[in-house]
C-alpha positions in Angstrom: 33.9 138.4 173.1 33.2 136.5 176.1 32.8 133.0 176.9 29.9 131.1 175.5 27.3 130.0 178.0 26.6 126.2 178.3 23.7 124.8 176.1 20.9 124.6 177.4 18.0 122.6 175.5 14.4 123.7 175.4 11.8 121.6 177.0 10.1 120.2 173.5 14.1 119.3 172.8 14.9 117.8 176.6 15.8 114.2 176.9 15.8 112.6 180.2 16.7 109.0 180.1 18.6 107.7 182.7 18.7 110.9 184.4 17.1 111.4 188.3 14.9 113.5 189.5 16.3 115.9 192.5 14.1 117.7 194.8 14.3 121.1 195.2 15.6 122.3 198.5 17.8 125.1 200.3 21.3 124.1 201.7 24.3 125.5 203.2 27.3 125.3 200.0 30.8 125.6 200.3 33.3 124.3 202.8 31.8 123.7 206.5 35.1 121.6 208.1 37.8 124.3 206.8 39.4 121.6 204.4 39.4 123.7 201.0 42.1 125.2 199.7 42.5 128.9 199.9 43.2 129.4 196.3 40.0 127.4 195.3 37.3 129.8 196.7 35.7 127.4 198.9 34.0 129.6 201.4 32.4 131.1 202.8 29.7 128.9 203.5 26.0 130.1 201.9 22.3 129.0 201.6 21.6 128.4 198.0 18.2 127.6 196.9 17.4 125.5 194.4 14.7 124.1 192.2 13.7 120.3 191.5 15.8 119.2 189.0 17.0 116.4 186.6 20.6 115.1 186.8 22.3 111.6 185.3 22.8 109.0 187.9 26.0 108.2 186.4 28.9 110.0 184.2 28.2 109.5 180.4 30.2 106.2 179.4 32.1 105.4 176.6 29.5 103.4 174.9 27.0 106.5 175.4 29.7 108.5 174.0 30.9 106.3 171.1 26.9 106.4 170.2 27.1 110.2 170.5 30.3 110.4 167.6 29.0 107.5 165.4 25.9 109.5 165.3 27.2 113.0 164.4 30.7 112.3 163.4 32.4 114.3 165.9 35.6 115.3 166.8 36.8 116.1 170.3 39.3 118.8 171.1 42.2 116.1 171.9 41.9 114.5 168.5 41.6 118.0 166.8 44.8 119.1 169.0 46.8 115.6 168.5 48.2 115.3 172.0 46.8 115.1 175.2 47.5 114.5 179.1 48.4 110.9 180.7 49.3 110.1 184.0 52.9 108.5 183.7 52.0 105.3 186.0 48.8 104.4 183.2 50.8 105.5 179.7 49.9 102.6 177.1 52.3 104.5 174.1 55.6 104.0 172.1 58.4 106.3 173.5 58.2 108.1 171.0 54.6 109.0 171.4 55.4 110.4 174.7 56.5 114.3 173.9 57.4 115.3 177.5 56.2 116.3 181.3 53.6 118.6 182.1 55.5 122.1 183.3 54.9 122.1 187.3 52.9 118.4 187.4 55.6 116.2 186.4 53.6 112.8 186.8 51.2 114.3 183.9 53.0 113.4 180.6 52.3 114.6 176.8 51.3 111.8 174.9 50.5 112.2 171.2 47.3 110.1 170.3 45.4 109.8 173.5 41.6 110.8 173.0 38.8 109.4 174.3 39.2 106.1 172.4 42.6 105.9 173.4 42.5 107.3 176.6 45.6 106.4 178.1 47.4 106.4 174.7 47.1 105.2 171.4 48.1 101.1 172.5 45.3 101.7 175.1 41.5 100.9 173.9 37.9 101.8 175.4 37.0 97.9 174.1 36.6 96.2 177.2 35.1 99.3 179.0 31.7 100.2 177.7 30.2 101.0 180.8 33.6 103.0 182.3 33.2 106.7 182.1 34.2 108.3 179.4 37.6 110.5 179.7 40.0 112.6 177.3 36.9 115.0 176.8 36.9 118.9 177.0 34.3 120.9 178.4 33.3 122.4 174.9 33.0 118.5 174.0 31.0 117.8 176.9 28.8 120.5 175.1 28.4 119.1 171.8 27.2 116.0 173.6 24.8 118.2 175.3 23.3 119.3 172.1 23.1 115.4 170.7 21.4 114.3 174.1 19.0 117.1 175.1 20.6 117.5 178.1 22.9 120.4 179.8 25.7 120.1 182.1 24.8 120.9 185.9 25.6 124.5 187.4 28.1 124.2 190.1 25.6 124.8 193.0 23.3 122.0 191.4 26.3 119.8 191.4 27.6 119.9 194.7 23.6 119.7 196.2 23.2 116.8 194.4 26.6 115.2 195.1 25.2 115.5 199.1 22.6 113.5 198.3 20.5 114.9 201.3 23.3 115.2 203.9 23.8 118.4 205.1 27.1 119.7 206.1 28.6 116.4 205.2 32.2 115.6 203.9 31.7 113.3 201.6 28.3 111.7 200.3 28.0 109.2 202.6 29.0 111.2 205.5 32.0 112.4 207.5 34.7 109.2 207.1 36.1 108.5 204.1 36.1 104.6 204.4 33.6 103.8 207.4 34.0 100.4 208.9 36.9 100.0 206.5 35.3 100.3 203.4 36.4 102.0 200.2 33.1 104.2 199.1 34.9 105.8 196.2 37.6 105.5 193.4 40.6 107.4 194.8 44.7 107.2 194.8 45.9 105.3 198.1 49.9 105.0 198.5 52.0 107.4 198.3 51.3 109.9 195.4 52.7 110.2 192.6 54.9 107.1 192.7 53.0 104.4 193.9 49.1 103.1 194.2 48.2 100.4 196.4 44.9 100.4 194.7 43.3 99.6 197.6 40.1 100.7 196.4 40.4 97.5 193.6 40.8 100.5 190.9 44.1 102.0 189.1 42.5 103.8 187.2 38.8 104.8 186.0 35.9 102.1 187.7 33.1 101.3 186.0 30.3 104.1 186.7 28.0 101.9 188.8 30.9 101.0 191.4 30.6 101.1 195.0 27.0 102.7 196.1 24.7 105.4 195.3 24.5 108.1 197.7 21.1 109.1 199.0 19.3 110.7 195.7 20.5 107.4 193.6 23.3 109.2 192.3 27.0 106.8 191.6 30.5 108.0 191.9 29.8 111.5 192.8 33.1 111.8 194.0 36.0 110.3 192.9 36.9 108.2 189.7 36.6 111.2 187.3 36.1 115.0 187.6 32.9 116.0 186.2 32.7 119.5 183.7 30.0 121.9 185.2 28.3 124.6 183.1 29.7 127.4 185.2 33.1 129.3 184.8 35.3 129.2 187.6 35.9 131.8 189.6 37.8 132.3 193.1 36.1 134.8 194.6 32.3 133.3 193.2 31.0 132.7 197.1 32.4 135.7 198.5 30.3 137.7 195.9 27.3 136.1 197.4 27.9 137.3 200.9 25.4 138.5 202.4 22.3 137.2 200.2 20.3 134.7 202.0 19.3 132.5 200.0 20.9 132.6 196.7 18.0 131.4 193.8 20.1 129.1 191.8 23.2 130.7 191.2 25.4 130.2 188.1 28.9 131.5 187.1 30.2 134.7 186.2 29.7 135.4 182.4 31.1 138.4 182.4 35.0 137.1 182.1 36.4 138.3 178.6 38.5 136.1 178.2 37.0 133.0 176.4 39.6 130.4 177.6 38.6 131.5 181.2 38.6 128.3 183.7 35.3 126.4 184.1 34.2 124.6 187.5 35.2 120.8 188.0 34.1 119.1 191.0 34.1 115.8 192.6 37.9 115.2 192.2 39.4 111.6 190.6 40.9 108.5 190.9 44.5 110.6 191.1 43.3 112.7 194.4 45.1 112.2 197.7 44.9 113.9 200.8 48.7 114.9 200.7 48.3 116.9 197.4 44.5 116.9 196.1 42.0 117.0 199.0 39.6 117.7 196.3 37.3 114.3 196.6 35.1 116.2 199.4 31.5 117.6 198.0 32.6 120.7 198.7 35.7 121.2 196.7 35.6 123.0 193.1 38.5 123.5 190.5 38.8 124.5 187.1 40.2 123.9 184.0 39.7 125.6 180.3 37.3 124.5 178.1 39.5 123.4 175.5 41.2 121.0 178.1 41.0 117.3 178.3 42.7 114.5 180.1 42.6 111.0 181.6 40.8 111.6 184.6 38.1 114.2 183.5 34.8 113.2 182.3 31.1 114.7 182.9 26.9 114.0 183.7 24.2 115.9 182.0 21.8 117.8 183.6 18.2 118.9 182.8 15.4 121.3 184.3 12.2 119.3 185.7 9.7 121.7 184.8 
């Protein structure tokens, strides 16, 4: 059996608060300044035409969240599973709640107890950060949300439109320079990665959803701070099957994988990306990760059609 498609709500069932209306539009996706990383699938560049749309104007945040489980008593895939991935510099945990490394990504440690409420171990807390996006969740969680809300997660080519916020062919939201004039316009690592973060951008760790500016559709933190779930699965060679088709209507990922743990798309990178390992804080950029997967740096926004 294959993967399960991402919910999608019908329109008596839609709920649309605090989400942004995006005008439909064609633009060129995928990687226009040769940045991306071979093995991501970032190219080649493509029209893809979308419809208006609705998208959050922020990641869901822990107190959105905590309403979502005190409301349906859920359990996310972490707590199910007992363990669950903490970057070694933020681990809040006894040593013995720290099982071991991450095989090839060292800096990611096992820690038993981290979840969502706990999300960099079980002597960490969300209490002093309602309005912080919410991490430790899966992409099959981010579904069940879904369902509560009335919302859907974005497709990936909604995503990254979106995430330019009218720019075309632009790096990063706000253009080509990551810190124009000197400013920080987003939640990412500065130092020297793994070992040791200036913080720079005033943030260790997750900011607060409404930190540093909107880009030009109203949308925060579109890169940076936390990877965001998409509704699509993942796929290397997803662009390079659209070659040739100008435009693409409002592509969406490849259901025909078998395999229901196949990868599903993140984008927008986190507060952990640096250009000398994870150039992945461009809008451009896509990864993936299974479903069941959760850790302290990936979170999600809904989605919603407009009509």
């Amino acid at each position: 059996m294959g993967p399960p498609g991402p919910f999608r709500p019908a329109a008596a069932d839609r709920g649309t608060r605090g989400q942004v209306r995006v005008p439909g539009g064609t633009f060129a996706m995928g990687d226009a300044h040769g940045e991306g990383y071979p093995a991501d699938g970032e190219g080649p560049v493509h029209d893809v035409r979308l419809d208006q749309f609705l998208i959050d104007a922020t990641t869901v945040t822990n107190a959105a969240f905590a309403a979502f489980v005190k409301d349906t008593a859920y359990v996310t895939d972490a707590e199910h599973l007992g363990v669950s991935a903490v970057f070694h510099l933020t681990v809040r945990a006894d040593k013995g709640d720290v099982l071991g490394r991450a095989t090839g990504t060292p800096w990611w440690l096992i820690v038993r107890g981290a979840s969502w409420r706990h999300p960099h171990g079980p002597l960490s807390s969300i209490g002093d950060r309602p309005n912080h996006p919410v991490v430790q969740v899966s992409w099959n969680d981010a579904q069940a949300y879904c369902g509560w809300a009335g919302k859907r997660l974005p497709t990936e080519a909604e995503w990254e439109y979106a995430a330019r916020g009218g720019l075309a062919a632009g790096r990063f939201p706000w253009g080509d320079e990551l810190t124009p004039r000197g400013r920080w316009m987003c939640n990412v690592w500065q130092g020297t990665f793994p070992t040791h973060n200036t913080a720079e951008d005033g943030h260790v760790a997750t900011a607060p959803v409404k930190s540093f500016r909107p880009n030009g559709f109203g949308l925060w933190n579109m890169v940076g701070n936390v990877w965001e779930w998409c509704g699509d699965t993942f796929a290397a060679d997803a662009y390079a099957a659209r070659a040739g088709q100008a435009p693409v209507h409002d592509p969406r990922g490849p259901w025909h994988d078998t395999n229901r743990s196949a990868p599903r798309v993140m984008r927008g990178g986190s507060y952990l990306c640096h250009d000398s390992y994870c150039y992945r804080y461009r809008v451009a950029a896509r990864s993936g990760n299974t479903a069941d997967s959760a850790a302290a740096n990936i979170g999600f926004r809904c989605a919603n059609d407009a009509g």
